[in-house]
mmCIF entry with sequence, helices, sheets and N, C-alpha, C, O atoms, coordinates in Angstrom:
data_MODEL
# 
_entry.id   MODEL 
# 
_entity.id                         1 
_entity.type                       polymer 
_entity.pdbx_number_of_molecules   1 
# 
_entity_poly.entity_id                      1 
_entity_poly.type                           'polypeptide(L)' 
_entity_poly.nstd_linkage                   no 
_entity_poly.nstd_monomer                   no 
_entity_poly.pdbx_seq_one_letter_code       
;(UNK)(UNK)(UNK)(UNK)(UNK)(UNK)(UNK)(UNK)(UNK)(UNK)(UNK)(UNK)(UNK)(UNK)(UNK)(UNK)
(UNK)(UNK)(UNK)(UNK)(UNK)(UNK)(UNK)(UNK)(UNK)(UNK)(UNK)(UNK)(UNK)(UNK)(UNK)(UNK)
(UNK)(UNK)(UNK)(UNK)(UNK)(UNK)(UNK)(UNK)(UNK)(UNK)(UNK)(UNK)(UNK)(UNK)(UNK)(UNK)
(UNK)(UNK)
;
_entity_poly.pdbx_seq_one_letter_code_can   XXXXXXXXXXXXXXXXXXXXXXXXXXXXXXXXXXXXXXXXXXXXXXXXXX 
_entity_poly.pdbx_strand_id                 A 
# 
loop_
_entity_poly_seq.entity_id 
_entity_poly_seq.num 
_entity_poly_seq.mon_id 
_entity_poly_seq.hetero 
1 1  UNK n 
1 2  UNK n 
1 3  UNK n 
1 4  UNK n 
1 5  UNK n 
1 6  UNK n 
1 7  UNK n 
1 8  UNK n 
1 9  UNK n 
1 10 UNK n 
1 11 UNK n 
1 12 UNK n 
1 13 UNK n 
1 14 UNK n 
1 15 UNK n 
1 16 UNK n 
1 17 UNK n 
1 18 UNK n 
1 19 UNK n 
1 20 UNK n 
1 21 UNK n 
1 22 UNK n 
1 23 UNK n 
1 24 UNK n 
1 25 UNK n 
1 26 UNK n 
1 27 UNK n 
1 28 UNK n 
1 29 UNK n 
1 30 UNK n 
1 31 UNK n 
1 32 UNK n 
1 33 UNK n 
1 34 UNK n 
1 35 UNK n 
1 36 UNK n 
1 37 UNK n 
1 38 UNK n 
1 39 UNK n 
1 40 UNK n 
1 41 UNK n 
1 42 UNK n 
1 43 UNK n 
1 44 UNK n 
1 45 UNK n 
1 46 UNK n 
1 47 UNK n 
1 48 UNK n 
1 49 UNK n 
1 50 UNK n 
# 
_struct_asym.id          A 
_struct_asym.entity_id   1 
# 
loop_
_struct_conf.conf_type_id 
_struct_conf.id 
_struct_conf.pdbx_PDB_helix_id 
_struct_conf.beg_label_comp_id 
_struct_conf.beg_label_asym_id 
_struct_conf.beg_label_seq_id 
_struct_conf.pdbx_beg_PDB_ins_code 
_struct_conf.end_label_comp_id 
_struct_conf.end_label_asym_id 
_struct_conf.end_label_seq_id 
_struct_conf.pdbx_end_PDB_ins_code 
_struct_conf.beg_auth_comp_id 
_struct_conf.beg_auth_asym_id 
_struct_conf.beg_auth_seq_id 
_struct_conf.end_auth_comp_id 
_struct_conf.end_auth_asym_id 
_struct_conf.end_auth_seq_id 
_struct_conf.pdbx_PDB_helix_class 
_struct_conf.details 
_struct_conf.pdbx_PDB_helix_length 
HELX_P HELX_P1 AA1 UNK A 2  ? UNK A 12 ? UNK A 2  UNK A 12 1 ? 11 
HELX_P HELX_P2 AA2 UNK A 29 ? UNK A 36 ? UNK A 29 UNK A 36 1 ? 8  
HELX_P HELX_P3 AA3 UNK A 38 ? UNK A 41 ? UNK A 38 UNK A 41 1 ? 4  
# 
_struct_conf_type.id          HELX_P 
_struct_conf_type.criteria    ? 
_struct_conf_type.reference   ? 
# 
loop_
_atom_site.group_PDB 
_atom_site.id 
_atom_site.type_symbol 
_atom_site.label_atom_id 
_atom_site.label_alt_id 
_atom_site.label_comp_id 
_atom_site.label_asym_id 
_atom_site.label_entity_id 
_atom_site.label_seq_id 
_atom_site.pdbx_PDB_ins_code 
_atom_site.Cartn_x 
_atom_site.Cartn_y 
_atom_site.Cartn_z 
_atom_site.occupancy 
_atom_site.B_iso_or_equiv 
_atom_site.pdbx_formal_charge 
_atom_site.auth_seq_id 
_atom_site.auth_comp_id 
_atom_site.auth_asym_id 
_atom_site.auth_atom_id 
_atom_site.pdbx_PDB_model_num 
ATOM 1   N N  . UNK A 1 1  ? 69.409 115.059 104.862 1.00 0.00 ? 1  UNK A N  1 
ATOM 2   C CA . UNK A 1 1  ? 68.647 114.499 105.949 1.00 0.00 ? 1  UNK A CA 1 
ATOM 3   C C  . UNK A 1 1  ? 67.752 113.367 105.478 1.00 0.00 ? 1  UNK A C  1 
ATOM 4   O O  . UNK A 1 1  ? 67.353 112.457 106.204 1.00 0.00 ? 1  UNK A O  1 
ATOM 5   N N  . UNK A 1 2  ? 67.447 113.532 104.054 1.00 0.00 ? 2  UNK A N  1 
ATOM 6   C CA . UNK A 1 2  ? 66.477 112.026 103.920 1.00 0.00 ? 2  UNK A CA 1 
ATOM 7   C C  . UNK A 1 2  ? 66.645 110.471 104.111 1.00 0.00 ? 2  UNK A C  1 
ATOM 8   O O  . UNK A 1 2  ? 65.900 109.516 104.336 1.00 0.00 ? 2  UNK A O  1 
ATOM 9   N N  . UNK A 1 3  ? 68.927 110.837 103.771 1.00 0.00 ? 3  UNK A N  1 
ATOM 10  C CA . UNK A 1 3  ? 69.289 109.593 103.820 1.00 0.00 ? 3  UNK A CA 1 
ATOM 11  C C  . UNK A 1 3  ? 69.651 109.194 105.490 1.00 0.00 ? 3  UNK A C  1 
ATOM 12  O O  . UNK A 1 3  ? 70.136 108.097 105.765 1.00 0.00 ? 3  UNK A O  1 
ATOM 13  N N  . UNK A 1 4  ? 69.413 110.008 106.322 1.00 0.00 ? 4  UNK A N  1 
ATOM 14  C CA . UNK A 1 4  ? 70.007 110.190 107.656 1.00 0.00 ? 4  UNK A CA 1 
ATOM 15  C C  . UNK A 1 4  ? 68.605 109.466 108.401 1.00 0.00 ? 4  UNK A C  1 
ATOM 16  O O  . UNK A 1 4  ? 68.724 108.326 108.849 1.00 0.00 ? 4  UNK A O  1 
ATOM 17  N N  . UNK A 1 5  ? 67.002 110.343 108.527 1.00 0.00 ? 5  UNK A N  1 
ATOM 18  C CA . UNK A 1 5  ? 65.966 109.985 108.495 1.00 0.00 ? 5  UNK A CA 1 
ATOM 19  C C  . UNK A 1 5  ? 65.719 108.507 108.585 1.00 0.00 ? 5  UNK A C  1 
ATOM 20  O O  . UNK A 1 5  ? 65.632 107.765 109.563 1.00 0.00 ? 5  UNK A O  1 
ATOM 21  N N  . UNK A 1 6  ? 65.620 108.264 107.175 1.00 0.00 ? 6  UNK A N  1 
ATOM 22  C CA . UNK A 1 6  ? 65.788 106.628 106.529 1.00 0.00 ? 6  UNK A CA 1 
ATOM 23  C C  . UNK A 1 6  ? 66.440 105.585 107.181 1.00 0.00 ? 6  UNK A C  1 
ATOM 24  O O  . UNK A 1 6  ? 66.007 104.524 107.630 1.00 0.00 ? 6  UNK A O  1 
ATOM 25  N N  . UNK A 1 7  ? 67.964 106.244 107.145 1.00 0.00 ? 7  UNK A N  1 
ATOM 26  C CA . UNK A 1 7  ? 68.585 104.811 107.639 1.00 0.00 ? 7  UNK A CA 1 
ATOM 27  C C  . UNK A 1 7  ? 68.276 104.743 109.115 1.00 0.00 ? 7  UNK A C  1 
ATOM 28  O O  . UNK A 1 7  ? 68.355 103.638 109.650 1.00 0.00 ? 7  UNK A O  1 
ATOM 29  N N  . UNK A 1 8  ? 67.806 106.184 110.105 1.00 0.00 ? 8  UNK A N  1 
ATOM 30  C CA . UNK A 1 8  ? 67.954 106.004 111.665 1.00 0.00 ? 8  UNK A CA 1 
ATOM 31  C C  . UNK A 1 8  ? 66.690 105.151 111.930 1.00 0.00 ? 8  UNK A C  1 
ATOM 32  O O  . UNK A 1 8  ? 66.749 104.241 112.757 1.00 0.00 ? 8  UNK A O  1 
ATOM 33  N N  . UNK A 1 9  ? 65.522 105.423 111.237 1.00 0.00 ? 9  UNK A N  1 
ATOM 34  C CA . UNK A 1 9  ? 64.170 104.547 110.721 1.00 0.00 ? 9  UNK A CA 1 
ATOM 35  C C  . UNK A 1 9  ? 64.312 103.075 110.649 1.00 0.00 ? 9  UNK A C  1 
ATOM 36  O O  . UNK A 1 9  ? 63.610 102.342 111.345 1.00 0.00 ? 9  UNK A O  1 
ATOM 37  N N  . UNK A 1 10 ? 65.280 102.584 109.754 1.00 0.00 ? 10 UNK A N  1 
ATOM 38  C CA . UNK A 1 10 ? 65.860 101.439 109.809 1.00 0.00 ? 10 UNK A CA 1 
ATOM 39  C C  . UNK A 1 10 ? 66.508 100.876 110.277 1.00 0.00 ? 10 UNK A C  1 
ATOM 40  O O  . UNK A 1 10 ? 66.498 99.655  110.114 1.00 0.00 ? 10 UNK A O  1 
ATOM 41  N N  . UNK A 1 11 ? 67.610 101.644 111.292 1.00 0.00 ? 11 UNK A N  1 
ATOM 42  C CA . UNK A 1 11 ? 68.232 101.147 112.447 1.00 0.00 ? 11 UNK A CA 1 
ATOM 43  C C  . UNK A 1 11 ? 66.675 100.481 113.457 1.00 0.00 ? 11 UNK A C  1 
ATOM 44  O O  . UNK A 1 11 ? 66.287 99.320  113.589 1.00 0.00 ? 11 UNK A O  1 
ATOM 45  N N  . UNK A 1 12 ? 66.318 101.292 113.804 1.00 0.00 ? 12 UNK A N  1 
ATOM 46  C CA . UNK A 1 12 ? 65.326 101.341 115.007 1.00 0.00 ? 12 UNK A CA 1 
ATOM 47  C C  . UNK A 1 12 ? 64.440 100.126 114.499 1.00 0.00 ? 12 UNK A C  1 
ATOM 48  O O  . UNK A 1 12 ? 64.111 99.353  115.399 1.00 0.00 ? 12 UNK A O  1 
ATOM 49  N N  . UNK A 1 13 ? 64.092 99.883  113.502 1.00 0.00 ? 13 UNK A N  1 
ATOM 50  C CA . UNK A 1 13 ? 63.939 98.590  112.991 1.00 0.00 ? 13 UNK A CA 1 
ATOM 51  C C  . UNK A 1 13 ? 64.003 97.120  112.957 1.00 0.00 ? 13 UNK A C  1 
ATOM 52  O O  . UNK A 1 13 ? 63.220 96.184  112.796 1.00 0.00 ? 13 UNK A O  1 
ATOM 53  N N  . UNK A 1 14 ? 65.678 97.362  113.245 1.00 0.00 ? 14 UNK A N  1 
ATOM 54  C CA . UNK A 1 14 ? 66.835 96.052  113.537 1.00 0.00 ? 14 UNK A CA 1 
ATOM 55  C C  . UNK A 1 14 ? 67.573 95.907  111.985 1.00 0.00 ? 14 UNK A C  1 
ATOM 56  O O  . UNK A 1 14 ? 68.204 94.966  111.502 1.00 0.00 ? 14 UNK A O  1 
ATOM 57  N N  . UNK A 1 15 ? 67.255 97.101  111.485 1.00 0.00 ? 15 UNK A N  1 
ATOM 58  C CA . UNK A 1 15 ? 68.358 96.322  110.028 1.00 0.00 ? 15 UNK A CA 1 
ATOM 59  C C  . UNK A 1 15 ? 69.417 97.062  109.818 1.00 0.00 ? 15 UNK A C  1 
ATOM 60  O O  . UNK A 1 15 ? 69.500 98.255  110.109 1.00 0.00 ? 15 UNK A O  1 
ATOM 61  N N  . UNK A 1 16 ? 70.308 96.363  109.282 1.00 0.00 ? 16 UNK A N  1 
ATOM 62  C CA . UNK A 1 16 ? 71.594 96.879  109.209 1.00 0.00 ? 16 UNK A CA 1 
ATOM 63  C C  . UNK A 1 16 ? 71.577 97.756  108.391 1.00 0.00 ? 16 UNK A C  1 
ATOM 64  O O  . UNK A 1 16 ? 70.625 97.590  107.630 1.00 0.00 ? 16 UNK A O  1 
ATOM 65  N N  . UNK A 1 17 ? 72.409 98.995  108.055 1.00 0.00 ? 17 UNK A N  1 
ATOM 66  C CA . UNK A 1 17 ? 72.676 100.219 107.539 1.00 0.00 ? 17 UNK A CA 1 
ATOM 67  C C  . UNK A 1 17 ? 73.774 100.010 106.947 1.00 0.00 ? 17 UNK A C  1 
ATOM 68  O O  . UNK A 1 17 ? 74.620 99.261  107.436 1.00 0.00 ? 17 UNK A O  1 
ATOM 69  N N  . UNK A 1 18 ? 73.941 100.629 105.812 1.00 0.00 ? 18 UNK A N  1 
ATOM 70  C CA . UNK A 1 18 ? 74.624 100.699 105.232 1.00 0.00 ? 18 UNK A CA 1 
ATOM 71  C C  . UNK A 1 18 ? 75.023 102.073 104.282 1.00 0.00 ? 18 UNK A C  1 
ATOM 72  O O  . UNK A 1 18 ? 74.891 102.120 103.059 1.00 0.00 ? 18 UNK A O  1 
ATOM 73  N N  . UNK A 1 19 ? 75.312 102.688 104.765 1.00 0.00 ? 19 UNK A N  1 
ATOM 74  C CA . UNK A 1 19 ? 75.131 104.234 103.717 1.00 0.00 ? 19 UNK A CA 1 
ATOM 75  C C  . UNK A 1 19 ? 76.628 104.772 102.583 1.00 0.00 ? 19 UNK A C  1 
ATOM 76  O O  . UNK A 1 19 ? 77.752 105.203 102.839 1.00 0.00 ? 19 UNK A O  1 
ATOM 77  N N  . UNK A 1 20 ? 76.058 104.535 101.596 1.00 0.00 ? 20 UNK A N  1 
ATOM 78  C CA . UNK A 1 20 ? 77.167 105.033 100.655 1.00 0.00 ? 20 UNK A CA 1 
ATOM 79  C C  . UNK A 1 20 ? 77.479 106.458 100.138 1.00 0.00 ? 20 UNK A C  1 
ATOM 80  O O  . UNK A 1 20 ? 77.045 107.169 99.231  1.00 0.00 ? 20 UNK A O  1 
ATOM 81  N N  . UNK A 1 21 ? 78.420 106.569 101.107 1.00 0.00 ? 21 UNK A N  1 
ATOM 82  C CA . UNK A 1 21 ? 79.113 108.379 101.346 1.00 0.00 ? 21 UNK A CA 1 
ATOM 83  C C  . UNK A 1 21 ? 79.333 109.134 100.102 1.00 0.00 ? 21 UNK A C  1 
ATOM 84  O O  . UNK A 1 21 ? 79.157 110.352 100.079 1.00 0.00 ? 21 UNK A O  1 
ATOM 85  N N  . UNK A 1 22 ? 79.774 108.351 98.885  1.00 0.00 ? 22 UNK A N  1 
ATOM 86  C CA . UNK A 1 22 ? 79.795 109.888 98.029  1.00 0.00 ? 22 UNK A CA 1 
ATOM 87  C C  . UNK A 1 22 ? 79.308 109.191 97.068  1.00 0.00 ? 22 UNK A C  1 
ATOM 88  O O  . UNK A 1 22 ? 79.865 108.782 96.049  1.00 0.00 ? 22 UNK A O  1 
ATOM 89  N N  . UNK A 1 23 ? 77.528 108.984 97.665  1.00 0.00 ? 23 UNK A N  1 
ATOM 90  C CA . UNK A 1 23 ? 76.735 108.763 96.655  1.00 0.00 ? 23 UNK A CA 1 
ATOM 91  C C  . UNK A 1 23 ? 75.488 109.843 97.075  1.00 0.00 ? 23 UNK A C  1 
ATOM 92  O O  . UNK A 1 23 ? 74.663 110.392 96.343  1.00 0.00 ? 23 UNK A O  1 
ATOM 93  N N  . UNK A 1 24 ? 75.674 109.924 98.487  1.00 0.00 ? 24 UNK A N  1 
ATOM 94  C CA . UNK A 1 24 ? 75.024 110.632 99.244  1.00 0.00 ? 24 UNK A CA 1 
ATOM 95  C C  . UNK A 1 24 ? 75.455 112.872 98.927  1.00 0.00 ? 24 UNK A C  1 
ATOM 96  O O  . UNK A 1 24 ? 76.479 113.363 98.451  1.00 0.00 ? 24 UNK A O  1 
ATOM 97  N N  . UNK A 1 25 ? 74.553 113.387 99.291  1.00 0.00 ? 25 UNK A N  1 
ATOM 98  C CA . UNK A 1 25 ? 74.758 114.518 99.500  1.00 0.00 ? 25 UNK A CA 1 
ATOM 99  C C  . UNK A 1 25 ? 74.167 115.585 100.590 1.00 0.00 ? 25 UNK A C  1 
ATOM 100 O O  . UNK A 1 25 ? 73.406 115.103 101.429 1.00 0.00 ? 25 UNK A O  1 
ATOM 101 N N  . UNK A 1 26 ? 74.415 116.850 100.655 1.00 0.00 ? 26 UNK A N  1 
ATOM 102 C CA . UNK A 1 26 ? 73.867 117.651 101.849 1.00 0.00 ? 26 UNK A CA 1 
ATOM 103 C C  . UNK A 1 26 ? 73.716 119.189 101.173 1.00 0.00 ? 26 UNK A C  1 
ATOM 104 O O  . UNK A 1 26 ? 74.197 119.683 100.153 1.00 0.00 ? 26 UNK A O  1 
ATOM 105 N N  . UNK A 1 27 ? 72.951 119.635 102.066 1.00 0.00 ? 27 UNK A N  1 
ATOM 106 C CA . UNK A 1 27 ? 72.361 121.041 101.533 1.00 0.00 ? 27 UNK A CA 1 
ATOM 107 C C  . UNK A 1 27 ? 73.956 121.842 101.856 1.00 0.00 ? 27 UNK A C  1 
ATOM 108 O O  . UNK A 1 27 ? 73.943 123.037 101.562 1.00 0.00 ? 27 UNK A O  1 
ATOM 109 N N  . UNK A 1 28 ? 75.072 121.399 102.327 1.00 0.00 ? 28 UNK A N  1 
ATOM 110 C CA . UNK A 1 28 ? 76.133 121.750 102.468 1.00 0.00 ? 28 UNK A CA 1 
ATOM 111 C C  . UNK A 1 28 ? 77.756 120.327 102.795 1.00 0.00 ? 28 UNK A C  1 
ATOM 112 O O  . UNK A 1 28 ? 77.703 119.101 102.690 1.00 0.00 ? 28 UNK A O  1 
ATOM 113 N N  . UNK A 1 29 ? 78.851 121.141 103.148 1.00 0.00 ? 29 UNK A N  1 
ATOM 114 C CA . UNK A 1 29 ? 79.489 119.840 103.429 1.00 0.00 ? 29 UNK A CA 1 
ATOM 115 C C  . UNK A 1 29 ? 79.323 119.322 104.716 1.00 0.00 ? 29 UNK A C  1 
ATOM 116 O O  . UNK A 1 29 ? 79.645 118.159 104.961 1.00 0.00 ? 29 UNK A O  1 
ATOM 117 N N  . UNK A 1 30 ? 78.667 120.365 105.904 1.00 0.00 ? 30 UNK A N  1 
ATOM 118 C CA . UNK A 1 30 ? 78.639 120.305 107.031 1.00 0.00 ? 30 UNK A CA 1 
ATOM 119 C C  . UNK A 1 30 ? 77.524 119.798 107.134 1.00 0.00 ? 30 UNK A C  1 
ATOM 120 O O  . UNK A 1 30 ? 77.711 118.763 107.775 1.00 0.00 ? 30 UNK A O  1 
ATOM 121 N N  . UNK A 1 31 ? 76.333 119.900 106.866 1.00 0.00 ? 31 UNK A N  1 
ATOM 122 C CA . UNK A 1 31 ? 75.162 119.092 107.060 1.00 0.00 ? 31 UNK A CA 1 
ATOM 123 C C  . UNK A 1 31 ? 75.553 117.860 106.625 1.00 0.00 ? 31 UNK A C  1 
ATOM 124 O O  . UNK A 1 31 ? 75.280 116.895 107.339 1.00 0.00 ? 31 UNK A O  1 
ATOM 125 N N  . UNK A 1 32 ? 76.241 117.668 105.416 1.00 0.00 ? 32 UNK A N  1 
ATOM 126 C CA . UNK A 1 32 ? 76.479 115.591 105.130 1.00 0.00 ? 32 UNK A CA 1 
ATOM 127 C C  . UNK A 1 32 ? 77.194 115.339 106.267 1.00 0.00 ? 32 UNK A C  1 
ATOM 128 O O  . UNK A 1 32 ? 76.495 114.713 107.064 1.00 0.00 ? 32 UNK A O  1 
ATOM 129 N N  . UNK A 1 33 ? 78.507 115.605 106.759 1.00 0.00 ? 33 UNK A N  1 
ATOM 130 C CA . UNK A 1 33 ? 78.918 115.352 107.806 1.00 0.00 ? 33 UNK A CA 1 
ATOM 131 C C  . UNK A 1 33 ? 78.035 114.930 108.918 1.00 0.00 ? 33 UNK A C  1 
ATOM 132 O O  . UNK A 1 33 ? 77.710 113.771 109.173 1.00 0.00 ? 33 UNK A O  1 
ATOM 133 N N  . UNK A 1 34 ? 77.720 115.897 109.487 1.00 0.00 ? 34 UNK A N  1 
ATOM 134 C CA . UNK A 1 34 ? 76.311 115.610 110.537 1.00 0.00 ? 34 UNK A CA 1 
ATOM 135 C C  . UNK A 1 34 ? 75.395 114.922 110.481 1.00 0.00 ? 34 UNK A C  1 
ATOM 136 O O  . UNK A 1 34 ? 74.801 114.681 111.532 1.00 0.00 ? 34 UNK A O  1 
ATOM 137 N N  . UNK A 1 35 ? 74.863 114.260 109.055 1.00 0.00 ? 35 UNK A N  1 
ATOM 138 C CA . UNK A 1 35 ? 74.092 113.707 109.363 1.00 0.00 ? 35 UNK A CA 1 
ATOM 139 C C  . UNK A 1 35 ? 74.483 112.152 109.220 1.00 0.00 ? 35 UNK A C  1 
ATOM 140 O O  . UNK A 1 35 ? 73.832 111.237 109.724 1.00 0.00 ? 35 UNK A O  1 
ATOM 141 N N  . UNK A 1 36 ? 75.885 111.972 108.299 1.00 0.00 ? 36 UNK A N  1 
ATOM 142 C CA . UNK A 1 36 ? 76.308 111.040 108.572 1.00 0.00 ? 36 UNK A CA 1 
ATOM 143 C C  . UNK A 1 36 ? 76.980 110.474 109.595 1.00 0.00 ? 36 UNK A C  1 
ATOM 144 O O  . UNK A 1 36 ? 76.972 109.276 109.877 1.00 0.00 ? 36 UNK A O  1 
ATOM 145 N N  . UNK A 1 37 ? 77.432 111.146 110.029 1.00 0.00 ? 37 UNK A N  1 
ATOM 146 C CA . UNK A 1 37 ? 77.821 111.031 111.835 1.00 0.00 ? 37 UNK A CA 1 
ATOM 147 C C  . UNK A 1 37 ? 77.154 110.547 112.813 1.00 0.00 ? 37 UNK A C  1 
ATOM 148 O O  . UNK A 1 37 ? 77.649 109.904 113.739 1.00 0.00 ? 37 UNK A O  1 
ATOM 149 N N  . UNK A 1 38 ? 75.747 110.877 112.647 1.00 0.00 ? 38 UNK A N  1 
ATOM 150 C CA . UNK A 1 38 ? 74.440 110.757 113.310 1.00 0.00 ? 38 UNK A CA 1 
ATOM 151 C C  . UNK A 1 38 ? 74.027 109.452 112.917 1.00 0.00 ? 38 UNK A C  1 
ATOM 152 O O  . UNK A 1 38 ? 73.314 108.756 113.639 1.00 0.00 ? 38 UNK A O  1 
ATOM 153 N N  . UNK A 1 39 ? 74.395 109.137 111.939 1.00 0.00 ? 39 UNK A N  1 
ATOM 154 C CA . UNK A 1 39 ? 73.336 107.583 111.224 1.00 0.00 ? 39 UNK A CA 1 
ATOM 155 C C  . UNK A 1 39 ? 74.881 106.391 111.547 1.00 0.00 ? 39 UNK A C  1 
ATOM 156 O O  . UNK A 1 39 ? 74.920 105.165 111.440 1.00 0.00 ? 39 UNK A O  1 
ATOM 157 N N  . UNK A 1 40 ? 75.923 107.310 111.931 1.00 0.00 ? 40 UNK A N  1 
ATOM 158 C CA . UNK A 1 40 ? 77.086 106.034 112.381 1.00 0.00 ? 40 UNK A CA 1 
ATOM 159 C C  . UNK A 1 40 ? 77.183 105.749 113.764 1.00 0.00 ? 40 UNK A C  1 
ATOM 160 O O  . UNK A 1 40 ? 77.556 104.668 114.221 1.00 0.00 ? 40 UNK A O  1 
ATOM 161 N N  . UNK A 1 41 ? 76.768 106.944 114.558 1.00 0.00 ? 41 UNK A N  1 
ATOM 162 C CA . UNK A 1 41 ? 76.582 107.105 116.203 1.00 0.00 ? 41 UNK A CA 1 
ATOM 163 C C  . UNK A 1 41 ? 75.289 105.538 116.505 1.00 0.00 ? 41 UNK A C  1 
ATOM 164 O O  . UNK A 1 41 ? 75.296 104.634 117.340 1.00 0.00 ? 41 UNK A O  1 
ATOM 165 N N  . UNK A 1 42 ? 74.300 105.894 115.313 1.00 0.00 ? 42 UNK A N  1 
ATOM 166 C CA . UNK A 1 42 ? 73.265 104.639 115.583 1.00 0.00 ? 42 UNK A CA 1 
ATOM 167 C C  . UNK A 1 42 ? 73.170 103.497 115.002 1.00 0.00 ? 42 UNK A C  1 
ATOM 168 O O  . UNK A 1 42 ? 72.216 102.788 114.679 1.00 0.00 ? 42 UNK A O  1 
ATOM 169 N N  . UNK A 1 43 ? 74.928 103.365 114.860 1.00 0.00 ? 43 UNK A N  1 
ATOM 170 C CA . UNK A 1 43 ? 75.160 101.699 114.374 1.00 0.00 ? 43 UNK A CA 1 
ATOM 171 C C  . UNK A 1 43 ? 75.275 101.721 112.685 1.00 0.00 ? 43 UNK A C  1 
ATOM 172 O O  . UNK A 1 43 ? 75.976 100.835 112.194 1.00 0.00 ? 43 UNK A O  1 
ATOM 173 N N  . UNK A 1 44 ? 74.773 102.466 111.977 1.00 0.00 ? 44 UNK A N  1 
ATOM 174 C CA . UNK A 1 44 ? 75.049 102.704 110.846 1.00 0.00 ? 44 UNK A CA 1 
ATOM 175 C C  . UNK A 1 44 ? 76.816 102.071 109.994 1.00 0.00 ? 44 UNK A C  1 
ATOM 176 O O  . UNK A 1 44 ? 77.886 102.251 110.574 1.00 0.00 ? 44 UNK A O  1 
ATOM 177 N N  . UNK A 1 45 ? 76.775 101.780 109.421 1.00 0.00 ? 45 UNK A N  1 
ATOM 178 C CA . UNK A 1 45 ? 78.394 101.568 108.587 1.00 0.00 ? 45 UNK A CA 1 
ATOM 179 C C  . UNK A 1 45 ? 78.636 101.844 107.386 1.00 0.00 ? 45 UNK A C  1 
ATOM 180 O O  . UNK A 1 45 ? 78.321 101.017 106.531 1.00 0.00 ? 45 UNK A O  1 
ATOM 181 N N  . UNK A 1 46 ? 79.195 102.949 107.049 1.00 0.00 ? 46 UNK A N  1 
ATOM 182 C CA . UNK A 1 46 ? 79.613 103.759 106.126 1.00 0.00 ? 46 UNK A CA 1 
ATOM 183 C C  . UNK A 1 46 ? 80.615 103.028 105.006 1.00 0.00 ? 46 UNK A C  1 
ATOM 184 O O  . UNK A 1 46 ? 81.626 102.394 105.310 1.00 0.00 ? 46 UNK A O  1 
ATOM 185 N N  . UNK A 1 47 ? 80.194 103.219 103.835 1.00 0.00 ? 47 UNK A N  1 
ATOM 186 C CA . UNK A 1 47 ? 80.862 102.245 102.420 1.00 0.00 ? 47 UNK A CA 1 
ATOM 187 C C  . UNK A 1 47 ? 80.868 103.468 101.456 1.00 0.00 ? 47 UNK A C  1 
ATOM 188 O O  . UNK A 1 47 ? 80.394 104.604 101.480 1.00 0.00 ? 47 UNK A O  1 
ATOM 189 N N  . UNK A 1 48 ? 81.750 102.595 100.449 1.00 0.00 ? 48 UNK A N  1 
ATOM 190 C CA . UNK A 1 48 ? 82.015 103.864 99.772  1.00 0.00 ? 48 UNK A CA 1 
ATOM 191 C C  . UNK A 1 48 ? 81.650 102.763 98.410  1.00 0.00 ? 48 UNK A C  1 
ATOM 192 O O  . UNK A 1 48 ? 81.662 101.534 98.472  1.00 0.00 ? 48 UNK A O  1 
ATOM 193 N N  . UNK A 1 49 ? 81.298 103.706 97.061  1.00 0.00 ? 49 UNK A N  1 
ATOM 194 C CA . UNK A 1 49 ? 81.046 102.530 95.911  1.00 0.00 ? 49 UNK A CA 1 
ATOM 195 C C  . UNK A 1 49 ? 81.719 101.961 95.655  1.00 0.00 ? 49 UNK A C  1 
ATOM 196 O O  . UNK A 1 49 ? 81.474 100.817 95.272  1.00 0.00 ? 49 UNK A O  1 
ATOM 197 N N  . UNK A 1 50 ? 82.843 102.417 95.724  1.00 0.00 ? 50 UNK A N  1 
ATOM 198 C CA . UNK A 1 50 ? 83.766 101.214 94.842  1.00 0.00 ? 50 UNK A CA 1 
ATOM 199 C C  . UNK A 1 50 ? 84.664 99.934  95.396  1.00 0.00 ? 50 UNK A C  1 
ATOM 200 O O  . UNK A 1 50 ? 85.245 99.196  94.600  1.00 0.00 ? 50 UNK A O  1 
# 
């Protein structure tokens, strides 16, 4: 949730998001899901590192 928090913070902002998925983690696989889901629902765009 911190990286979910953060980026929805920064949406609401006006800045673009960018969240890097398996750099990221969750207190499970279902919470990362959800919360990345949540931060793509609010414009967010999901990258991966490499």
């Amino acid at each position: 949730m911190c990286m979910a928090f953060t980026a929805l913070d920064a949406l609401r902002e006006g800045y673009e998001v960018y969240p890097v998925v398996d750099a990221i983690g969750g207190t499970s696989p279902e919470a990362h899901r959800a919360g990345l889901d949540r931060v793509m629902q609010a414009g967010g765009q999901p990258v991966s590192w490499v």
